[in-house]
N, C-alpha and C positions, 0 to 999 in steps of 0.2 A: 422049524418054521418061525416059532417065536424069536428067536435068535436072529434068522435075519429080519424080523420084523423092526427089532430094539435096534440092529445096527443100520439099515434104511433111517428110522428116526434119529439116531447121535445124528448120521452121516446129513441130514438135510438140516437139524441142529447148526452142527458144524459149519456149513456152507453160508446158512443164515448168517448169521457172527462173523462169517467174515467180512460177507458186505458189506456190514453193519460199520462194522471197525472200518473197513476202505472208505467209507462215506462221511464217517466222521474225520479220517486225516485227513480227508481231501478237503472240507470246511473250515480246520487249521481250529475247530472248538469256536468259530466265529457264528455271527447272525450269519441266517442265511436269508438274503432274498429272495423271496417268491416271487415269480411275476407269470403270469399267463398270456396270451397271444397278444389279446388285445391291452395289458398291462404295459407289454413292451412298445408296442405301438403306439400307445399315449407317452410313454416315455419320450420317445424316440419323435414325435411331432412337438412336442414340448418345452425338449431342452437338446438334442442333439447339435452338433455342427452343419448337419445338412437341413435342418430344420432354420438354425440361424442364417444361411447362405440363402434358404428359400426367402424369409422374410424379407431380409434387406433387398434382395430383386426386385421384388416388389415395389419396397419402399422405392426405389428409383425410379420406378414406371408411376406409384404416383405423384409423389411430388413433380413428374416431368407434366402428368396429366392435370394437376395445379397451378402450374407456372402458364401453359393453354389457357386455360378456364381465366387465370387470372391479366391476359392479353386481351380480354373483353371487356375489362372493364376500364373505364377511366383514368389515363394514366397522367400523371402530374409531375413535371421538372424543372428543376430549377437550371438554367445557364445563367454563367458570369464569368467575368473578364475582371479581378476586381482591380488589379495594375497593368496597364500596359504603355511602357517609359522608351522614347525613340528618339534619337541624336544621329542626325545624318545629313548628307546633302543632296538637295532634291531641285531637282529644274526647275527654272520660275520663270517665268514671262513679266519684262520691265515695257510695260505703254510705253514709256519717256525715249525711251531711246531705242524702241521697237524692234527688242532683242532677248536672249533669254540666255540665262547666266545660272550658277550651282553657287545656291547659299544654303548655312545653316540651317540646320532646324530641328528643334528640341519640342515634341507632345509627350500630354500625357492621356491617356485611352482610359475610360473606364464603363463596362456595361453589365446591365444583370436584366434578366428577364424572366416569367412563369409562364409556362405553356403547356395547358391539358390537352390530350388526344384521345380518340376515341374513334375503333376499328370501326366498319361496316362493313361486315364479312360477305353481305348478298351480293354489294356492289364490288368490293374488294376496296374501296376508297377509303381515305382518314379524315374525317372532320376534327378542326382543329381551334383552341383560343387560345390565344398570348395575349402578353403584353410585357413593353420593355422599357428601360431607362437607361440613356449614355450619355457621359459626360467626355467633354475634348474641352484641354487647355494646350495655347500657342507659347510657350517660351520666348519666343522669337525676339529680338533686340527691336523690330519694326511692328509685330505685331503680337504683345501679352495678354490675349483675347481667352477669353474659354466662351461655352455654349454649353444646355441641356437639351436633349432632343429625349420627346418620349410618347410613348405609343398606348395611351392606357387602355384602350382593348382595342385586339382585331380578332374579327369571325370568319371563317375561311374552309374549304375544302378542299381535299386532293382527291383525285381521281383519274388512272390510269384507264386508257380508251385501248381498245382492241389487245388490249394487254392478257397474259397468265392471271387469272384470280386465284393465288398460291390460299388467301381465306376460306376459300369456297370447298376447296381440296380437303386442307388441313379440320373442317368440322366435319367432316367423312371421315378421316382417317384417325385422329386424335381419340374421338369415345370410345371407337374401336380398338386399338394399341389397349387403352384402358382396361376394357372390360376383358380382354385375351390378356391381361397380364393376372386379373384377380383368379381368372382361372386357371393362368398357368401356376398360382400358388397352390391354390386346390390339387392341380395334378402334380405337382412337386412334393407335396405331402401323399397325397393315395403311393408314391414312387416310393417314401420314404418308406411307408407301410408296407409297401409289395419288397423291399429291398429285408426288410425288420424281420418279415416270415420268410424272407431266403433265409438270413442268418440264424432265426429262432429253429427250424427245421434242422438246421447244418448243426449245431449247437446239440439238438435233440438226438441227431441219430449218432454223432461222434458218441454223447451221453450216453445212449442204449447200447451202441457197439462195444464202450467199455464196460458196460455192467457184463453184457455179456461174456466180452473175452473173460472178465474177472471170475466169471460163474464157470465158462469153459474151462479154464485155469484150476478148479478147483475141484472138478465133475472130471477133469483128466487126473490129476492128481489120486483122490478116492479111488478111481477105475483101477489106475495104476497098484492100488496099494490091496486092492481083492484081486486086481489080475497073478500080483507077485504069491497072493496067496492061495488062488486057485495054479499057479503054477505049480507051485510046492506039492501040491495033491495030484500034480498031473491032470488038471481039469481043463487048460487051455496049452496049447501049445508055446515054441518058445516062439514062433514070428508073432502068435498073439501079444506075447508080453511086450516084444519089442514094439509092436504097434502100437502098444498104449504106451511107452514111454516115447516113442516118438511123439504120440500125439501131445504129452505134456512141453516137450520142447516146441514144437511148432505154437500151442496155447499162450506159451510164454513167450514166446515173440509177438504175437498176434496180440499181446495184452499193451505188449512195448510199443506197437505202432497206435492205436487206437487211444494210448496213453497221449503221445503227439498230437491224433489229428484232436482231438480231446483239447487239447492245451492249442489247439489253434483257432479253433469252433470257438473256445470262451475268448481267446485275446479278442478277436474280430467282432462279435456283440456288443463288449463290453467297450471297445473302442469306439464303436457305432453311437451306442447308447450313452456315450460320455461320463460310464462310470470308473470308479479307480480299479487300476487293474488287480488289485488284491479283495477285491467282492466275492465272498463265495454266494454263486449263483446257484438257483435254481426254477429250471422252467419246468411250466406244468403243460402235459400236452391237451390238447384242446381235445373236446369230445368229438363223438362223433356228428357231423354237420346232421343239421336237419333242415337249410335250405329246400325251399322247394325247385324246381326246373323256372330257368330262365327263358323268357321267349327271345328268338337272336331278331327279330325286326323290334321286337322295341326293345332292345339293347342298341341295335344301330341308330334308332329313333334319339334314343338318348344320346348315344356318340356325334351324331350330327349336332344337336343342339346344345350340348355342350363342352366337348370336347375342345380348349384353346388351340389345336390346332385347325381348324373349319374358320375360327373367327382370323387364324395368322394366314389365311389361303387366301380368306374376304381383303387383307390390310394389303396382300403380297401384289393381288389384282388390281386393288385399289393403288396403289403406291405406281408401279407398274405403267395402269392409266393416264396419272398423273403426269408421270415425266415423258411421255409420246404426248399427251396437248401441250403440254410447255414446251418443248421442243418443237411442236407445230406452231404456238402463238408466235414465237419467237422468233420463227422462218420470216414473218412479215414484218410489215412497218411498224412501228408501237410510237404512239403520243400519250400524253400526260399533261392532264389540264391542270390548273388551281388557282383558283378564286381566293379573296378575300376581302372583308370592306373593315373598314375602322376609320380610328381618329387619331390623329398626331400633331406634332407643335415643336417650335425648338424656339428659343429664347437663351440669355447670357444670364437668369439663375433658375434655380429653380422651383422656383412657384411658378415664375414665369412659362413655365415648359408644360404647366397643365391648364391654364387659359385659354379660351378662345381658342380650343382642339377647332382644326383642319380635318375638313373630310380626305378620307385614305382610302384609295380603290387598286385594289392588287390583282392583276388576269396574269398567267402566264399558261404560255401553249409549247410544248417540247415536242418536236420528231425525231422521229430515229429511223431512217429510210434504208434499207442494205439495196444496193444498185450492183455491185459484182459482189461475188462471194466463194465465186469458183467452186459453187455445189456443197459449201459447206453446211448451209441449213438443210439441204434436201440430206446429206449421208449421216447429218445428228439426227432425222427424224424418222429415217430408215432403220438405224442402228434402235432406236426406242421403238419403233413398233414392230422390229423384231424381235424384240427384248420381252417386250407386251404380249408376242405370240405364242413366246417360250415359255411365259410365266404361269399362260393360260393351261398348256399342256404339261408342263410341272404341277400344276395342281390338281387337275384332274388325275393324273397319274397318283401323287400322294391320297387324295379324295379314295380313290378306288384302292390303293395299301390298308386303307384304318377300313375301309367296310371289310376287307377280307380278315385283316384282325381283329374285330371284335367279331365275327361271324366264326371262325373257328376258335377263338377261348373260348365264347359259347359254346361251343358244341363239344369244344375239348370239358369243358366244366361240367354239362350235363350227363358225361356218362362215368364221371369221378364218383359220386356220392355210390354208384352200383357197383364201383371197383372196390372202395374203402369198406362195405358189407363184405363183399365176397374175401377183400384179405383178412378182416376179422375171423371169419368164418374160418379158413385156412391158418389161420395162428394159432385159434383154441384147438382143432385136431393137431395142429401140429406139437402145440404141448402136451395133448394127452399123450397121442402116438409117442414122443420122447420118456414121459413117464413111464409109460406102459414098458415100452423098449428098456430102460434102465432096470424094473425090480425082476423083469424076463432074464436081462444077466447077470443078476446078482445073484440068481437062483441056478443059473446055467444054462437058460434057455433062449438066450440069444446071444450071437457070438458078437466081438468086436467091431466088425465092416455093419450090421445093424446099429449099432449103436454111435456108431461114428456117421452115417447114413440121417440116423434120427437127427441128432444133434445138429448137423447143416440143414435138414432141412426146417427146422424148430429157426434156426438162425436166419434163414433166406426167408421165414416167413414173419419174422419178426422185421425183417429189415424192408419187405415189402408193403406190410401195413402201414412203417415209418412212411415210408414214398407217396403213398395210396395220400395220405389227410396231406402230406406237403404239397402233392401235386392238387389235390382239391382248394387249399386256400391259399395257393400260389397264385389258381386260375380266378378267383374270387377276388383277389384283391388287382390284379390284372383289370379283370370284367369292373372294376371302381374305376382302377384311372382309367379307363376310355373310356368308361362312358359318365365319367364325375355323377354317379347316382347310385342314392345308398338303397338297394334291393329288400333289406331287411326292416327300414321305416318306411319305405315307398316314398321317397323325394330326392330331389335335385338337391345335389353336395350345395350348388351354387346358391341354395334359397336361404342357407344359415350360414351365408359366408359374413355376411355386417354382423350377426349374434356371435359368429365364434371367434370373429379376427378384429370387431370392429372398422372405421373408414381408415385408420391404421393398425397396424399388427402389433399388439400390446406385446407380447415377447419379443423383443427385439435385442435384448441381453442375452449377450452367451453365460448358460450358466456353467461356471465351471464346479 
């Protein structure tokens, strides 16, 4: 008994040292990186390519929601003409001889002007100031005349009567786009994260499958080398022996594939994660959760309010609405009034041109009347509000998609953390039971198919625990992006969106 006691300890010795030595070639004697779940995650929000693809969407949405904001304010332009030189002949009327004949004639044009405007988004109208300066010289052989004409203010409004108020729309629709874009960064990042513990899982179990094959590999091998010598003594049969050297060749292939997926679990992280593909990695597996139970109505409470897809249903309705009344305003008459009063003058220099300003009173009234149209505005406004009908029942349909999914992650998550106990629980018997089974046949007292029985199920239970935490904080980071709310601080992703991103997204460099 002391004998196989001493060769049980070389043999698990042995097996140690190997790992050991496999663990070390496969680091190449390099640093290794440690990162754990949430490591990889800050990574991977940080500096990844999908993290740089998320910001800059953003950046598009705001600056478009700056360039809005900035249509509000006072806008100032300058126009001008500063040459304009004409040689041509142009019809004249001669008094003398009560006729009209094509002579020469050579101008020179010159005009510039400043004119602020300013929306009023209630009415949809532009209040407007200018003022302008133009000069006109004659070339002409009869008449080498010039003139200033100049307008130094006029006040004025415009204002469309029965018209689309496209302003009215566009402050509905605009802060909205807005604020569903800040959010869809937040959910573009929770997607990073839910994508980060795909990979970190896939990564982990390729990882645990080759320790294992490795340990299998080596737990066949030993078996092998007591089977050949319980053969010798006629203690197992020959299909026993052959059974253990099969199992060695089958180990050894099973080492070769998991070698693979092994080597395709780290390319994909590590391409994720934007580091060099010669990183030896290593991940830590997260503990056991201790989340408490999620309630699924205030998860869906949360997915409602803030979920950017609720605010893109809001824009989708909104938008939708919009083009069925423009298309109804549109059906009828439309005028357009504009007002304006100032002062003007024209004189032969120009000092002359700002004396003795002349009062300036500008009305103009524009119609636009459709008298036939052969149904055309009636099947544009047909087509839009059944456009509007569809859009209404597309969101409700999407509406009632996201409650049913967060309603079952929920409920798929709640009963994870009971499954990750129980496969615990089933992993440590299953390594005793494999223990026990091995020193039973080293001694004689269990044959082969026990021991090959043990070993798969030591392996299915190992590979089941792996699944049990991936499938728990798969559905956890899931349960983040729909419903953008961090369970573990109790707040709204959206409350520390200006703290963590500022009103711009400071990482906006790919790091390479």
């Amino acid at each position: 008994m002391k004998n196989i006691n001493r060769y049980i300890a070389s043999l698990l010795v042995a097996i140690c040292a190997m790992v050991s030595v496999v663990c070390s070639a496969q680091s190449g004697g390099k640093d290794v990186l440690k990162l754990t779940l949430g490591d990889a995650i800050s990574l991977a929000t940080d500096s990844s390519l999908a993290a740089f693809r998320a910001r800059h969407t953003y950046l598009v949405s705001y600056w478009q929601f700056r360039t809005y904001k900035a249509q509000d304010l006072p806008q100032l332009s300058l126009t001008s003409t500063p040459v304009s030189y004409n040689q041509n002949y142009v019809q004249r009327y001669i008094a003398e001889t009560n006729s009209e004949e094509y002579r020469s004639q050579q101008t020179l044009n010159s005009s510039i002007g400043l004119e602020v405007t300013q929306r009023v988004r209630v009415l949809g109208g532009t209040f407007f100031i200018n003022s302008d300066l133009s000069f006109y010289k004659n070339f002409s052989a009869e008449e080498n005349e010039q003139q200033f004409s100049s307008t130094p203010i006029s006040i004025g409004y415009s204002q469309p009567l029965f018209g689309f108020n496209e302003f009215k729309w566009s402050k509905k629709i605009e802060p909205l786009k807005y604020e569903a874009a800040k959010r869809t960064l937040l959910y573009d990042m929770e997607t990073i994260a839910e994508n980060v513990t795909r990979l970190f899982f896939s990564y982990v179990s390729s990882r645990v499958a080759y320790d294992m094959a490795t340990t299998d590999l080596s737990n066949a091998d030993s078996l092998t080398a007591i089977g050949r010598q319980k053969y010798q003594i006629a203690s197992i049969s020959k299909a026993d022996l052959l059974t253990l050297e099969l199992d060695v060749i089958n180990a050894r292939n099973k080492l070769e594939n998991a070698k693979i997926s092994l080597s395709r679990a780290r390319f994909d992280i590590l391409s994720y994660l934007g580091l060099p593909e010669d990183t030896a990695l290593e991940l830590e597996l997260p503990d056991v959760p201790t989340q408490s139970v999620i309630d699924p109505q205030m998860a869906l409470r949360n997915a409602m309010s803030n979920n950017p897809e609720i605010l893109d249903m809001k824009r989708r309705e909104l938008e939708a609405e919009s083009s069925m009344q423009r298309t109804k305003v549109e059906s009828r008459f439309s005028a357009n009034l504009t007002a304006a009063v100032g002062f003007n003058q024209a004189a032969y220099d120009f000092t002359g041109a700002y004396k003795n300003l002349n009062r300036q009173d500008r009305v103009y009234l524009s119609l636009n009347i459709p008298l036939v149209d052969w149904g055309v505005a009636r099947g544009k406004y047909n087509m839009a509000r059944s456009n509007y009908d569809m859009t209404k029942v597309s969101i409700e349909q999407d509406r009632i998609s996201l409650e049913q999914d967060v309603i079952m992650t929920v409920e798929d998550f709640n009963i994870q953390q009971g499954l990750i106990n129980s496969a615990k629980q089933a992993l440590e018997l299953a390594k005793d039971a494999y223990n026990n089974t091995m020193q039973r046949f080293i001694i004689g007292q269990a044959d082969v198919n026990a021991i090959s029985l043990s070993l798969q199920r030591q392996n299915t239970a190992q590979e089941a625990y792996i699944n049990a935490l991936r499938n728990y904080w798969l559905s956890y980071a899931k349960i983040r992006r729909l419903t953008l709310y961090d369970y573990a601080a109790g707040r709204s992703l959206s409350e520390s969106f200006d703290r963590v991103y500022g009103v711009v997204p400071a990482r906006t460099r790919l790091v390479k």
